[in-house]
C-alpha positions as CSV (number, residue, x, y, z in Angstrom):
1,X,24.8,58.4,-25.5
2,X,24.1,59.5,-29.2
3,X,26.4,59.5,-31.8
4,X,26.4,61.9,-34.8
5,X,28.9,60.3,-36.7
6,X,27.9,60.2,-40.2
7,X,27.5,56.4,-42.0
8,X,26.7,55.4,-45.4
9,X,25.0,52.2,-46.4
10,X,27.2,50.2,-49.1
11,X,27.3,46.5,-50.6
12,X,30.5,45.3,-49.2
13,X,32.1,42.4,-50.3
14,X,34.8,40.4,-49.3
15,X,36.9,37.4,-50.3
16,X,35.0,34.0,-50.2
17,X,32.1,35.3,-48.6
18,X,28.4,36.6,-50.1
19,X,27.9,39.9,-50.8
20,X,26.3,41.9,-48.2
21,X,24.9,45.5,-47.4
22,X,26.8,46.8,-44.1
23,X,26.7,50.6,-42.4
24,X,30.1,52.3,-42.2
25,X,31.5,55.4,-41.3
26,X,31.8,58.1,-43.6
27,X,35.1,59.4,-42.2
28,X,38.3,58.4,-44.4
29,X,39.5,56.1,-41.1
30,X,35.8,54.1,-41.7
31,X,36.6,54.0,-45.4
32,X,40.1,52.6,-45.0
33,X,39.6,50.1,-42.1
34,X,36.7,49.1,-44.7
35,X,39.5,47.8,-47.3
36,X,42.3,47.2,-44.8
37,X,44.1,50.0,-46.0
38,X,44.5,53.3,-48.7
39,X,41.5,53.8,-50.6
40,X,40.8,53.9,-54.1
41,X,37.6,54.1,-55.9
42,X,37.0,52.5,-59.5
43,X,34.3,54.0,-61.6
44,X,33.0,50.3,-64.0
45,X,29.6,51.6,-63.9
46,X,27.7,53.8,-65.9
47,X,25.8,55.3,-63.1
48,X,27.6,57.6,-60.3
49,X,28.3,54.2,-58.2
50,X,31.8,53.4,-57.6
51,X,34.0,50.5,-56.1
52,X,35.8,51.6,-53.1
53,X,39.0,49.1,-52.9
54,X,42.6,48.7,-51.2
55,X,45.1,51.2,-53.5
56,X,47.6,48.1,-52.8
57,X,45.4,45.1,-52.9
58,X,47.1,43.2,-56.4
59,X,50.5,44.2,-54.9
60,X,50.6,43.4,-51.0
61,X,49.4,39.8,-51.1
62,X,45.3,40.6,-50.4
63,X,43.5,37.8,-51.7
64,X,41.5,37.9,-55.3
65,X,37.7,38.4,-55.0
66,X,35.5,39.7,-57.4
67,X,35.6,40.4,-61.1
68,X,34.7,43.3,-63.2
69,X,32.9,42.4,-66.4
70,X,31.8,44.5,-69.0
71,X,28.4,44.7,-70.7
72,X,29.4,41.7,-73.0
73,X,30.4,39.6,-69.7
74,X,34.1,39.8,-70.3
75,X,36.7,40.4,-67.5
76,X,37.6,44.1,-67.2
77,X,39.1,44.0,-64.0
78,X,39.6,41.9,-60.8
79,X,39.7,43.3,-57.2
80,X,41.7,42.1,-54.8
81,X,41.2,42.1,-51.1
82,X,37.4,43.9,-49.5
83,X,35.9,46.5,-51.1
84,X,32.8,48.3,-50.7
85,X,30.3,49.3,-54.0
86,X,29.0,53.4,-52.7
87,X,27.5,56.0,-54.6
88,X,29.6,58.8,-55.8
89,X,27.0,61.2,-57.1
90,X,28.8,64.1,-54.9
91,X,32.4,64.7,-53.7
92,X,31.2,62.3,-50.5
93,X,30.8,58.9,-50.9
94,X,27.2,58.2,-49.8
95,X,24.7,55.1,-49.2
96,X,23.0,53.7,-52.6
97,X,19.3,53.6,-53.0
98,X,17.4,50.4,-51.3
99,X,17.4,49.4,-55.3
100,X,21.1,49.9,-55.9
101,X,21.9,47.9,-52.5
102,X,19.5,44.9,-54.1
103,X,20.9,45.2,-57.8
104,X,24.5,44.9,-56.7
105,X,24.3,42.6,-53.9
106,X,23.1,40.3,-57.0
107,X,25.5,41.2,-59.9
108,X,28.7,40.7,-57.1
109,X,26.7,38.3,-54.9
110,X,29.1,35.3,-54.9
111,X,33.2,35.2,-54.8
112,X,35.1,34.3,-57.7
């Protein structure tokens, strides 16, 4: 049996654990089960990439586990709970490049 649901290929990471590139749905359920609940995305970058993370994740007890820094290395942000790194080049989120999935599985590689 074939499937033609639509998936995108992200970095996802999640709390205490290494960074790694996963296939998920495209649909808004995929996105949310993704996160473990609403979505939000988060634009750090200077490239149409975005951080796909819980809406509630610093509010509803989610664990801490990645930060944001900015060019100079400082903290900009932290996200809280899993989250997924997508590109956001159209009004879909799609799969990043085979050199986007390399570059930010290394820049968020480790927790913390």
């Amino acid at each position: 049996m074939e499937s033609n649901r639509e998936t995108i290929r992200v970095v996802y990471l999640e709390p205490g654990r290494l960074a790694r590139t996963i296939e998920i749905g495209a649909e808004l359920a995929d996105l949310q089960r993704a996160v473990g609940g609403l979505i939000e995305p988060y634009y750090p970058f200077e490239e149409p990439v975005c951080i796909v993370c819980n809406d509630e994740g610093k509010f509803n007890g989610m664990w801490p586990n990645r930060a944001v820094r900015n060019e100079d290395g400082r903290i900009e942000d932290i996200i809280f709970g899993p989250f997924f790194i997508c590109d956001c080049s159209t009004e879909n989120f799609g799969s990043l490049s085979e050199e986007q999935l390399k570059r930010y599985s290394e820049q968020f590689r480790y927790s913390g």
